[in-house]
C-alpha positions in Angstrom: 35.9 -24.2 0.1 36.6 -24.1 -3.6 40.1 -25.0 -4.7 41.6 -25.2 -7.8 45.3 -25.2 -8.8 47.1 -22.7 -7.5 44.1 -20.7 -5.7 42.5 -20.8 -2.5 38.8 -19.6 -2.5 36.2 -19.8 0.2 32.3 -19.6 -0.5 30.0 -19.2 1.9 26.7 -20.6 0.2 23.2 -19.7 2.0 20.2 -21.2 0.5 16.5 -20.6 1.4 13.4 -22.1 0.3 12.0 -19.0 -1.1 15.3 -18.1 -3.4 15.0 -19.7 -6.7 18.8 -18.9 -7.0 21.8 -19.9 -4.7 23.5 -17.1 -3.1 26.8 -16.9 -1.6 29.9 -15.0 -1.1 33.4 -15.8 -2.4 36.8 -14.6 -0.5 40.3 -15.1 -2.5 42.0 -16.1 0.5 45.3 -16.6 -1.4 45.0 -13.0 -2.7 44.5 -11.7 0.5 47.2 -13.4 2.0 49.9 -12.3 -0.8 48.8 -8.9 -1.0 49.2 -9.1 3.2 45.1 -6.9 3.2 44.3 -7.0 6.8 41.1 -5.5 6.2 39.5 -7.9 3.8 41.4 -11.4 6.0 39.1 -9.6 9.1 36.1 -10.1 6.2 37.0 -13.3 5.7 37.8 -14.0 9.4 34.2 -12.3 10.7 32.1 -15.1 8.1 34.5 -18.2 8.5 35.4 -18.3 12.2 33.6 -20.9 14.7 32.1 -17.6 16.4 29.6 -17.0 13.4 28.1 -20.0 13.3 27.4 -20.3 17.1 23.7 -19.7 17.9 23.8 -16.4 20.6 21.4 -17.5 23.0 19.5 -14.0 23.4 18.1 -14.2 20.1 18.4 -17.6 19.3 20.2 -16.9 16.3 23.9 -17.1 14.8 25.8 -13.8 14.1 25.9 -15.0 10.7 21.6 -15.3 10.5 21.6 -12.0 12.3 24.2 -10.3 9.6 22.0 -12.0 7.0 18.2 -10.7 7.6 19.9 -7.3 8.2 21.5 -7.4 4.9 18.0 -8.4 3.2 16.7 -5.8 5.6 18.5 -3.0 4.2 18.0 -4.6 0.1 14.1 -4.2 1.1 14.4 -0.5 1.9 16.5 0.1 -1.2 14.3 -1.3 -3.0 11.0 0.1 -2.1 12.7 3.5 -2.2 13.8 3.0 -6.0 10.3 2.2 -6.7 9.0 5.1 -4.8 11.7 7.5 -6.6 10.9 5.8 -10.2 7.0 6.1 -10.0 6.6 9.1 -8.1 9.5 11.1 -9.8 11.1 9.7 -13.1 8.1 8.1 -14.6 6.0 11.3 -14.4 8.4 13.0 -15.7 8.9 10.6 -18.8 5.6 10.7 -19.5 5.6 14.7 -19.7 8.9 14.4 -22.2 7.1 11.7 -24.2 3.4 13.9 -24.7 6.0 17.0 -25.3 7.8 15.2 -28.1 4.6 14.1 -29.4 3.1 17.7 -29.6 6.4 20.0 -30.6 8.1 17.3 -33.1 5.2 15.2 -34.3 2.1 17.8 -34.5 -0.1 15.6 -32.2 -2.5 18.1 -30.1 -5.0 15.1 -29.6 -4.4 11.6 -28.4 -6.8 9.3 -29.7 -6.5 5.8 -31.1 -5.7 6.9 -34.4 -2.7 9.1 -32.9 -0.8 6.3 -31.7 2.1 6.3 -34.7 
């Protein structure tokens, strides 16, 4: 819990070996309170109460550790479908623009080392 006059914020820090960088999310509790947001206190509720931490004994795991590798779960496929969309669509076609431009505005029908201004 981070507090500092006249706010009240929670972090919930998770560090791993393999993360050169802390991560963590912060709730505004105060804000939530005076603004009366039910939806973001049952945020706040579903990572701060006693029931995330506990390990569930079918998986061996907290609900917490189970929201977590799902999250990085779902980053993972995000990510390998960006590079999938960038290399296989978007790069191609940047290449084509770039040897158009080339030939139509520059006059270069040849690539060769000496075309490379």
């Amino acid at each position: 819990m981070s507090t500092k006059p006249g706010q009240l914020h929670w972090r919930l820090f998770h560090r791993r070996a393999d993360y050169t960088a802390e991560s963590y999310v912060e709730i505004d509790l105060e804000a939530i309170i005076q603004e009366d947001n039910f939806e973001a206190f049952k945020y706040f509720y579903a990572l701060f109460s006693r029931e995330a931490f506990v390990i569930q004994p079918l998986d061996g795991i907290s609900w917490l550790e189970s929201y977590l590798k799902e999250s990085e779960d779902y980053s993972s496929g995000v990510t390998k479908h960006l590079k999938e969309l960038i290399f296989e669509k978007v790069f191609d076609g940047l290449v084509e623009g770039f040897v158009q431009y080339r030939r139509e505005q520059m006059g270069i029908t040849h690539e060769d080392e000496t075309s490379t201004v």
